[in-house]
ZANUZA-842966 format. One record per residue: residue number from 0; x, y, z of N, C-alpha, C in turn. Coordinates in steps of 0.1 Angstrom, whole numbers, always signed. Layout:
N
+-----+-------+-------+-------+-------+-------+-------+-------+-------+-------+
! num !  n_xx !  n_yy !  n_zz ! ca_xx ! ca_yy ! ca_zz !  c_xx !  c_yy !  c_zz !
+-----+-------+-------+-------+-------+-------+-------+-------+-------+-------+
! NUM !     X !     Y !     Z !     X !     Y !     Z !     X !     Y !     Z !
...
+-----+-------+-------+-------+-------+-------+-------+-------+-------+-------+
end
This chain:
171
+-----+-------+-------+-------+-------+-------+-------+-------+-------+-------+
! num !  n_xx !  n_yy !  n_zz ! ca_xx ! ca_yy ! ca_zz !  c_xx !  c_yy !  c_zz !
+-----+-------+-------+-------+-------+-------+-------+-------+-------+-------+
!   0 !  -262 !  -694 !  -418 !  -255 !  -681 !  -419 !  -261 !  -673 !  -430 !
!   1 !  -259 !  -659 !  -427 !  -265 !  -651 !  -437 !  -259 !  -650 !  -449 !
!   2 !  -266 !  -648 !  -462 !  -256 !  -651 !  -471 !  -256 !  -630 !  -476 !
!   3 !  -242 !  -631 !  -483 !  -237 !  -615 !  -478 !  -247 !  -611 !  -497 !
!   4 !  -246 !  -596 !  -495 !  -253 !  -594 !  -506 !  -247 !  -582 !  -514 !
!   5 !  -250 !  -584 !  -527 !  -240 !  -573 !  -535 !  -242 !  -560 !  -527 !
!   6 !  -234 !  -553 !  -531 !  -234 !  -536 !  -526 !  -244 !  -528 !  -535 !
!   7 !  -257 !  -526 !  -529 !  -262 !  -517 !  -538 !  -254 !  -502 !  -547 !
!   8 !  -261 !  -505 !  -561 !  -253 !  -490 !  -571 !  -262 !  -480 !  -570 !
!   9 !  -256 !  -467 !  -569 !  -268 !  -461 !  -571 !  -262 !  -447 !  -579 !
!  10 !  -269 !  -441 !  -586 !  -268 !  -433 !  -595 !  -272 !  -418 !  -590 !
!  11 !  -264 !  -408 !  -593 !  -267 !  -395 !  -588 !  -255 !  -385 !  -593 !
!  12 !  -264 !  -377 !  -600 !  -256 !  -365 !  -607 !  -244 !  -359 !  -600 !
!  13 !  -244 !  -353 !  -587 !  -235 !  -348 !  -575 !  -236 !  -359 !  -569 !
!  14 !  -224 !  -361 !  -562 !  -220 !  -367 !  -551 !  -231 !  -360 !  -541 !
!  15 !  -242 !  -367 !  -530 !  -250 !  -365 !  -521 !  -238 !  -364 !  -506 !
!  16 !  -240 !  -355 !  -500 !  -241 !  -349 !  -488 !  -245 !  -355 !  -477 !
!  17 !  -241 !  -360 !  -466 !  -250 !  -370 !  -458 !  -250 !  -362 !  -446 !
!  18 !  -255 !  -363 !  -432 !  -256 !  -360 !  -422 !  -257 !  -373 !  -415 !
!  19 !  -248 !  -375 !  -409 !  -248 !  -386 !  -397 !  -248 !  -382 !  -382 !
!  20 !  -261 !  -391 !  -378 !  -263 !  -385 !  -364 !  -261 !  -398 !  -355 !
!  21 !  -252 !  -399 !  -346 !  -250 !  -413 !  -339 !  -253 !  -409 !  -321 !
!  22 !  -261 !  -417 !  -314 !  -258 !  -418 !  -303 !  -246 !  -426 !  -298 !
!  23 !  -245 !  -421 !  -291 !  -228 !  -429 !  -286 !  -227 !  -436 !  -269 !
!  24 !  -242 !  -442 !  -266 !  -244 !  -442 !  -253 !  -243 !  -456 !  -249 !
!  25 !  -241 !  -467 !  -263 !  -232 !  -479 !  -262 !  -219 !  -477 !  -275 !
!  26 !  -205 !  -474 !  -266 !  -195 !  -469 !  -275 !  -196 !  -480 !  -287 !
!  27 !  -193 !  -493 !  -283 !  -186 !  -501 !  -290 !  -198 !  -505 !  -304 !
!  28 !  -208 !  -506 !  -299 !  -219 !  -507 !  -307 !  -219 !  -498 !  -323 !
!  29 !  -215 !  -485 !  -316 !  -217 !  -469 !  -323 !  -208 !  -474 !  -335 !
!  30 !  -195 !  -480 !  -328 !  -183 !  -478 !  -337 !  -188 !  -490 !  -347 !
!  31 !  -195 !  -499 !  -345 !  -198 !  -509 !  -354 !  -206 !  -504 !  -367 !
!  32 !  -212 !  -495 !  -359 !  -225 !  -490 !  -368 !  -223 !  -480 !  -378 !
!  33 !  -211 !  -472 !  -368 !  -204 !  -462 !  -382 !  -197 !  -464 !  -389 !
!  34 !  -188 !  -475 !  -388 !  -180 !  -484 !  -395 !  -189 !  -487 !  -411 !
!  35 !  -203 !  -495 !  -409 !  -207 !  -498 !  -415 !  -212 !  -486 !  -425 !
!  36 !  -216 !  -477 !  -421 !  -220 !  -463 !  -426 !  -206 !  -459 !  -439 !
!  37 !  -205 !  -454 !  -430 !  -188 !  -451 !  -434 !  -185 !  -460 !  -449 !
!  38 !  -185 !  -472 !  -450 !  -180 !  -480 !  -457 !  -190 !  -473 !  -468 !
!  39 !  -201 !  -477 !  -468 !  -210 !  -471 !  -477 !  -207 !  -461 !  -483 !
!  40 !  -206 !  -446 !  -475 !  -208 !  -436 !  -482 !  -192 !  -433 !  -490 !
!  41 !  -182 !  -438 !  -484 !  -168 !  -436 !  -491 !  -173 !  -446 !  -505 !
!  42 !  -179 !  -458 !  -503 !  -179 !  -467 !  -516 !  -187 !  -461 !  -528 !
!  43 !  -198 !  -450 !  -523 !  -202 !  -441 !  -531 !  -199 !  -428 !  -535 !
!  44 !  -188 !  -422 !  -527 !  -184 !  -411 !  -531 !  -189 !  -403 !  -525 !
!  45 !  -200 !  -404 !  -515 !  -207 !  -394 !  -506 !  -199 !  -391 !  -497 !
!  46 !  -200 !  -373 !  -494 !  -196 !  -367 !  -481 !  -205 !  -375 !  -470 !
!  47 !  -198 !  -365 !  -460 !  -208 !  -366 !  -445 !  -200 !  -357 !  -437 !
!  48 !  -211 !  -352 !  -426 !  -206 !  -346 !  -418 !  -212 !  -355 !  -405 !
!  49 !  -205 !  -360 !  -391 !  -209 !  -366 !  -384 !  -211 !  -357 !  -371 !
!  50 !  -222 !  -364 !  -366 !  -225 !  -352 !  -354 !  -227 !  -367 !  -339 !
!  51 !  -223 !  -358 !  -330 !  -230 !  -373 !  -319 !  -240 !  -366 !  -304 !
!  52 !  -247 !  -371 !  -301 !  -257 !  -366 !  -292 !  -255 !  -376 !  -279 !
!  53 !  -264 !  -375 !  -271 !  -262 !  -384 !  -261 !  -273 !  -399 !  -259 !
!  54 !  -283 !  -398 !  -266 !  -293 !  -408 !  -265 !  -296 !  -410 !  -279 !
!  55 !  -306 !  -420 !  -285 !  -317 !  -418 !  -296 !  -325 !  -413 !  -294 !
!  56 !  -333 !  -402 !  -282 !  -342 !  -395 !  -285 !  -335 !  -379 !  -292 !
!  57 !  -325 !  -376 !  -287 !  -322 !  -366 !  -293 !  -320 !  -365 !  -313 !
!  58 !  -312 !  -376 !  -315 !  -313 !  -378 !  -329 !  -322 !  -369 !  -340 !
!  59 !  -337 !  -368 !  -338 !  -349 !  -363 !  -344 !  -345 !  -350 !  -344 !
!  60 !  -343 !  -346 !  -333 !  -341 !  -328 !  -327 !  -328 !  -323 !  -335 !
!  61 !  -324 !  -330 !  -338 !  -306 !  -329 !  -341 !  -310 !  -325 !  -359 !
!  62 !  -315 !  -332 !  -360 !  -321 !  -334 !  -379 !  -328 !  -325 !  -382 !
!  63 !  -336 !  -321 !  -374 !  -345 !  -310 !  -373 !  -334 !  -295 !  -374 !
!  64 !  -330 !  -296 !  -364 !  -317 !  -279 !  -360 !  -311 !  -280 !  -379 !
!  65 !  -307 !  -293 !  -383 !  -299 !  -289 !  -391 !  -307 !  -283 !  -404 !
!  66 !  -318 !  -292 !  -407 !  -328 !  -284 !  -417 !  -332 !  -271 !  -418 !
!  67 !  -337 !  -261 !  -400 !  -340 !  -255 !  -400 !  -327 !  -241 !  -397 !
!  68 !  -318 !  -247 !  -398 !  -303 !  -241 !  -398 !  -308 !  -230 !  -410 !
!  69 !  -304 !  -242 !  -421 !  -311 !  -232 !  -437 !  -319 !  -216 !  -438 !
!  70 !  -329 !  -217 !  -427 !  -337 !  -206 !  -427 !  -328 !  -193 !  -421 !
!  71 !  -316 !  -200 !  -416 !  -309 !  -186 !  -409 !  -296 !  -186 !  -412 !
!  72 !  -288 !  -190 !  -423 !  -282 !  -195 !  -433 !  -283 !  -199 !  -445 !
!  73 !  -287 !  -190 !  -454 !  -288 !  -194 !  -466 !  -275 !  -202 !  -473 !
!  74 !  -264 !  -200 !  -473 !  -255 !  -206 !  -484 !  -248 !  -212 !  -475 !
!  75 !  -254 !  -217 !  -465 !  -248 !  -232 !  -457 !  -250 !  -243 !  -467 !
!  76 !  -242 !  -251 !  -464 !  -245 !  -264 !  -471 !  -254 !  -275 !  -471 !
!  77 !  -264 !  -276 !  -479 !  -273 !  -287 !  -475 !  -270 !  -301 !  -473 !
!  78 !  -277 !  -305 !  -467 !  -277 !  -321 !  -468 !  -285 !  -331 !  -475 !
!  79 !  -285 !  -333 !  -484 !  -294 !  -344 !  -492 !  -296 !  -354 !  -483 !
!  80 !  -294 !  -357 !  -471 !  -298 !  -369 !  -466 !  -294 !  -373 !  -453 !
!  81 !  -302 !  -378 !  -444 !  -292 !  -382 !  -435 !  -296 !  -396 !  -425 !
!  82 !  -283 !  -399 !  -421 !  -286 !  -416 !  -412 !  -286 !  -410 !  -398 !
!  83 !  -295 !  -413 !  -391 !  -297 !  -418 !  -375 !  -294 !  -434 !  -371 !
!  84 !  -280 !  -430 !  -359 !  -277 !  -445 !  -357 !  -277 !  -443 !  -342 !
!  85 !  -279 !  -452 !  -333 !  -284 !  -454 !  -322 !  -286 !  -468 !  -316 !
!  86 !  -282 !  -470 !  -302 !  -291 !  -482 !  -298 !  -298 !  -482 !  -285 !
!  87 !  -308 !  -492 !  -285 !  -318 !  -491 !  -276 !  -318 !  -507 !  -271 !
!  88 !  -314 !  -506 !  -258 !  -315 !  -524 !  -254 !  -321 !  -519 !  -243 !
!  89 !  -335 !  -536 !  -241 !  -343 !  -534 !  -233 !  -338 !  -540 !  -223 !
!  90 !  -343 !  -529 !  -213 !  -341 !  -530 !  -197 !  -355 !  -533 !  -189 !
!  91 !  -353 !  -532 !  -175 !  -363 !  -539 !  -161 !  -374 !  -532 !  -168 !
!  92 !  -373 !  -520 !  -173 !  -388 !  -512 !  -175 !  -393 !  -511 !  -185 !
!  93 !  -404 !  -500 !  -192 !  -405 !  -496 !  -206 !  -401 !  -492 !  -211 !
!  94 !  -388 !  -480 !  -206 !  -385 !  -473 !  -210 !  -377 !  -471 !  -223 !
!  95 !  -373 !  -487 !  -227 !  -364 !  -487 !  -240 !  -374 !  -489 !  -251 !
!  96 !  -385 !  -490 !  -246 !  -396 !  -494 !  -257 !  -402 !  -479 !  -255 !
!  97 !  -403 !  -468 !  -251 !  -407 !  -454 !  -250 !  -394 !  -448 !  -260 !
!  98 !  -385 !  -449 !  -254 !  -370 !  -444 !  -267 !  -371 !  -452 !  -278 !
!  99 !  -376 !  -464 !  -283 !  -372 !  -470 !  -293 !  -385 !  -461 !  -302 !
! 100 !  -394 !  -464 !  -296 !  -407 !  -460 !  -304 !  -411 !  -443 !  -310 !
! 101 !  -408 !  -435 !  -299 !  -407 !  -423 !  -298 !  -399 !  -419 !  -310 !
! 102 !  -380 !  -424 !  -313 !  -373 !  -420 !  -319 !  -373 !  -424 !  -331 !
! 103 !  -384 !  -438 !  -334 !  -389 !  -431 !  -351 !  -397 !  -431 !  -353 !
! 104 !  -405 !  -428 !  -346 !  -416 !  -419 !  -348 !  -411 !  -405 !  -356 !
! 105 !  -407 !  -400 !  -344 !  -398 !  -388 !  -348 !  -388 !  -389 !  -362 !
! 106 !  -384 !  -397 !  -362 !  -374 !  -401 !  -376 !  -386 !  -399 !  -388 !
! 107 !  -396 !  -406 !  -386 !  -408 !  -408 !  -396 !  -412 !  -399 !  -401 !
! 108 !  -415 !  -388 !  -392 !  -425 !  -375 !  -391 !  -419 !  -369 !  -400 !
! 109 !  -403 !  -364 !  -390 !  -396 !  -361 !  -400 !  -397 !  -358 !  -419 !
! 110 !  -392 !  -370 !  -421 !  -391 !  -377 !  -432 !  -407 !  -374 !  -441 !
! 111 !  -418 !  -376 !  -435 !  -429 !  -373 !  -441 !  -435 !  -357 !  -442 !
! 112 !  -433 !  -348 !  -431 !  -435 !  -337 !  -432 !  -426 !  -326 !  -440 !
! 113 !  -412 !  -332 !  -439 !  -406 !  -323 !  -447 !  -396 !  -330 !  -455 !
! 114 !  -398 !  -342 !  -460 !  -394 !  -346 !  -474 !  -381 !  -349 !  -478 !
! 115 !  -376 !  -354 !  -465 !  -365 !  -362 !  -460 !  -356 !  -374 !  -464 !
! 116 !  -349 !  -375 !  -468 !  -340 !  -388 !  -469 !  -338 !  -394 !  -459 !
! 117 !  -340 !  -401 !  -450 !  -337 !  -404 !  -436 !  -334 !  -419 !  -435 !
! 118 !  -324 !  -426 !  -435 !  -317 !  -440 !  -428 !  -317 !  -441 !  -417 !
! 119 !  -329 !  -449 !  -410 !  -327 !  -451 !  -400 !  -321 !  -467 !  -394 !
! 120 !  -308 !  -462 !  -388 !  -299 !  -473 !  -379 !  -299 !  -472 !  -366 !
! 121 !  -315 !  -469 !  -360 !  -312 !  -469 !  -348 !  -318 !  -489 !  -342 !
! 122 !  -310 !  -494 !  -338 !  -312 !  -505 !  -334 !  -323 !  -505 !  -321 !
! 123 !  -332 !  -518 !  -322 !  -339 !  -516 !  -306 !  -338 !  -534 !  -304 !
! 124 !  -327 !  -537 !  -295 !  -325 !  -548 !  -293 !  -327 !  -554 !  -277 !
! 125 !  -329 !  -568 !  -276 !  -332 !  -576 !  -261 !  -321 !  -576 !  -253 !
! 126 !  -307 !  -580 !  -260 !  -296 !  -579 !  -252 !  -287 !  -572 !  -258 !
! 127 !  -272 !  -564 !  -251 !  -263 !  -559 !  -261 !  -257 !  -569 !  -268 !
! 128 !  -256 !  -581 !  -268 !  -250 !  -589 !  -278 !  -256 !  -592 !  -288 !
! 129 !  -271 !  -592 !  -290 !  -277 !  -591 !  -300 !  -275 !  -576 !  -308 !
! 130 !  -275 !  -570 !  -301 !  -271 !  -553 !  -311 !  -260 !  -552 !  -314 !
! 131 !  -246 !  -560 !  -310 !  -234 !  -561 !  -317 !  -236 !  -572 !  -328 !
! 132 !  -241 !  -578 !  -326 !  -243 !  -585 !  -339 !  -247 !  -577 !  -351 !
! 133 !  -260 !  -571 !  -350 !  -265 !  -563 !  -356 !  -259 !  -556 !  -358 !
! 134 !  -251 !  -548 !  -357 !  -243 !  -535 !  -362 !  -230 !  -545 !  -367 !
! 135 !  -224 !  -552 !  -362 !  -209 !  -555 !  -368 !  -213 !  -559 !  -383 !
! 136 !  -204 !  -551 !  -390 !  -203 !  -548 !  -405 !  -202 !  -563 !  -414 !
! 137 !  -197 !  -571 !  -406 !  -194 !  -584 !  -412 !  -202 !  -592 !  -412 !
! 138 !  -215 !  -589 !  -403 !  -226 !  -600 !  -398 !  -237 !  -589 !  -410 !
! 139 !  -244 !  -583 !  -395 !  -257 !  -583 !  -403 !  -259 !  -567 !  -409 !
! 140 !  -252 !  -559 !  -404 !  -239 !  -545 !  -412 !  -253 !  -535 !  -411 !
! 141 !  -260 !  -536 !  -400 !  -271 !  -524 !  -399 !  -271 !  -511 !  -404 !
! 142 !  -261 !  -506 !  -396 !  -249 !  -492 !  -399 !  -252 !  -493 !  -419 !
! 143 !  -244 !  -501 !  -422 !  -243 !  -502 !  -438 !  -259 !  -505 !  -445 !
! 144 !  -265 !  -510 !  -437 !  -282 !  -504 !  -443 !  -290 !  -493 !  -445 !
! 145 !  -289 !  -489 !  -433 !  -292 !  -478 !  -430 !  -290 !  -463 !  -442 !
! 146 !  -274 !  -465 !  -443 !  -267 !  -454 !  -450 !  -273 !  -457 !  -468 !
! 147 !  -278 !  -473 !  -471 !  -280 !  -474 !  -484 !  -296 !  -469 !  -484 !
! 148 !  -305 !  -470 !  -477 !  -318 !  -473 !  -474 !  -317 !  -455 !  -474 !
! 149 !  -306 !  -445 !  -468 !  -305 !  -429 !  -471 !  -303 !  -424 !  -485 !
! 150 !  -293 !  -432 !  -494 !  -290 !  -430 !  -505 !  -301 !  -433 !  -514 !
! 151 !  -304 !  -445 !  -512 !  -315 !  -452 !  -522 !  -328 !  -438 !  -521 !
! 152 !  -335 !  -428 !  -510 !  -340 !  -422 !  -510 !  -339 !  -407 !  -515 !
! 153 !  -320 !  -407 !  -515 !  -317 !  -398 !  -521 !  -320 !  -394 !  -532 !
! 154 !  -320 !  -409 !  -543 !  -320 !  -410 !  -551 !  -334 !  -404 !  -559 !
! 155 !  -340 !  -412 !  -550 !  -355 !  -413 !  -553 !  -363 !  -400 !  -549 !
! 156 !  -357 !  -389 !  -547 !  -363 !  -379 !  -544 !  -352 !  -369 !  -554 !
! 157 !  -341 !  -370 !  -561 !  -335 !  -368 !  -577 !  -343 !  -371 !  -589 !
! 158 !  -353 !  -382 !  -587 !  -355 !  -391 !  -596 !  -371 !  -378 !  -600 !
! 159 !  -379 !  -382 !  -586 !  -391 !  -371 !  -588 !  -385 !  -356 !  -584 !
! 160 !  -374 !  -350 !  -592 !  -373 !  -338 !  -581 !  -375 !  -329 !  -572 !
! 161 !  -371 !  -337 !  -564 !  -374 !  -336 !  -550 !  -364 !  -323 !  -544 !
! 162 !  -348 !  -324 !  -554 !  -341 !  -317 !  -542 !  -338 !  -304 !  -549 !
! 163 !  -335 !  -297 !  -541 !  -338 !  -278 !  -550 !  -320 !  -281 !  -555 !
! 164 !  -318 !  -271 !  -566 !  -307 !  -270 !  -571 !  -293 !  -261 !  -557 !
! 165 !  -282 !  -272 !  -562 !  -271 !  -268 !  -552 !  -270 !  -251 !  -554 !
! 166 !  -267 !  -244 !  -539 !  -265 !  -232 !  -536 !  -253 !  -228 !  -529 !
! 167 !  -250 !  -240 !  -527 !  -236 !  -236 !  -518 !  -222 !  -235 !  -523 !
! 168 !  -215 !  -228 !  -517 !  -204 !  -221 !  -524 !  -192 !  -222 !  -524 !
! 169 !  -194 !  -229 !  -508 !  -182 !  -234 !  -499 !  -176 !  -220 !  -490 !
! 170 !  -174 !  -220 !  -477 !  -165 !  -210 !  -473 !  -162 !  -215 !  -465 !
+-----+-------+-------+-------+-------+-------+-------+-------+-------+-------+
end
C-alpha cells in the first residue's frame, strides 16, 4: 500500500487564482479527480473558476481562449494557474494514445511558450478501474497532484517574477 504523504505548504503573497479545466466524458472518474483538486486549493486558500469541455483534446484550447481573453479584456481577472483534468482509457484502436499524447503536448506548449502554471491531471489509463484508482482522493489522489504540481509552479514563477502585478478590480 501506498504510504499517504504530507500536504505540500506553499507560500504566496495573494491567494493564487486557479482555472480548472475538467473533461467530463468519464463522470465518475471527473468527480474523483475534482474532488482531489478541490481539496487542495480550499486547503490553500486558492480561488478557481471551473470550466468543463467534452474531451481532453479540447482542454489546451480552453486554456488558450482564457489567456488570450486578456487581450480583449483588460481588467478581467487573471489566472495564475491552471489544472487540466481528463481521462483517456485505451480502446480497440490508437486513438486514446493520439488524445493522450496530443493533449499534453498541447498542455506543454502551452506552458513553455507562454509561461504557464499548468497541472496536468489528465490521466491516460489501460482500464477504467485503473483510472478510478488513480483519481480517487484516498488512493493515489491524481486530481490532488496535479492542483499542487499548479501551485508549486505558481509559486515558482512569484519566486523569479514571473507574474505581472494584480489588475483586477472585481465587477
Amino acid at each position: 500500500m501506498e504510504q499517504k504523504k504530507e500536504p505540500a505548504v506553499f507560500k504566496f503573497e495573494d491567494k493564487p487564482h486557479i482555472m480548472i479545466v475538467e473533461s467530463r466524458f468519464y463522470d465518475d472518474v471527473a468527480d474523483h479527480l475534482l474532488a482531489g483538486v478541490k481539496a487542495v486549493l480550499e486547503r490553500t486558500g486558492a480561488t478557481y473558476e471551473l470550466f468543463a469541455v467534452p474531451g481532453a483534446l479540447e482542454i489546451p484550447a480552453t486554456i488558450l481562449y482564457a489567456m488570450k481573453s486578456l487581450d480583449f479584456d483588460a481588467v478581467r481577472r487573471r489566472y495564475d494557474g491552471y489544472v487540466a483534468l481528463g481521462t483517456v482509457i485505451k480502446g480497440s484502436t490508437r486513438h486514446h494514445e493520439v488524445v493522450g499524447d496530443v493533449s499534453a503536448y498541447g498542455l506543454q506548449k502551452l506552458a513553455l511558450l507562454h509561461t504557464l502554471a499548468i497541472g496536468n491531471g489528465i490521466l491516460t489509463c489501460d482500464t477504467k478501474e485503473q483510472a478510478l484508482e488513480r483519481a480517487n482522493p484516498a488512493l493515489h489522489d491524481r486530481g490532488g497532484a496535479a492542483a499542487e504540481a499548479c501551485l508549486k509552479l505558481v509559486e515558482l514563477k512569484h519566486h523569479f517574477r514571473l507574474m505581472p502585478k494584480r489588475r483586477w478590480v472585481g465587477r
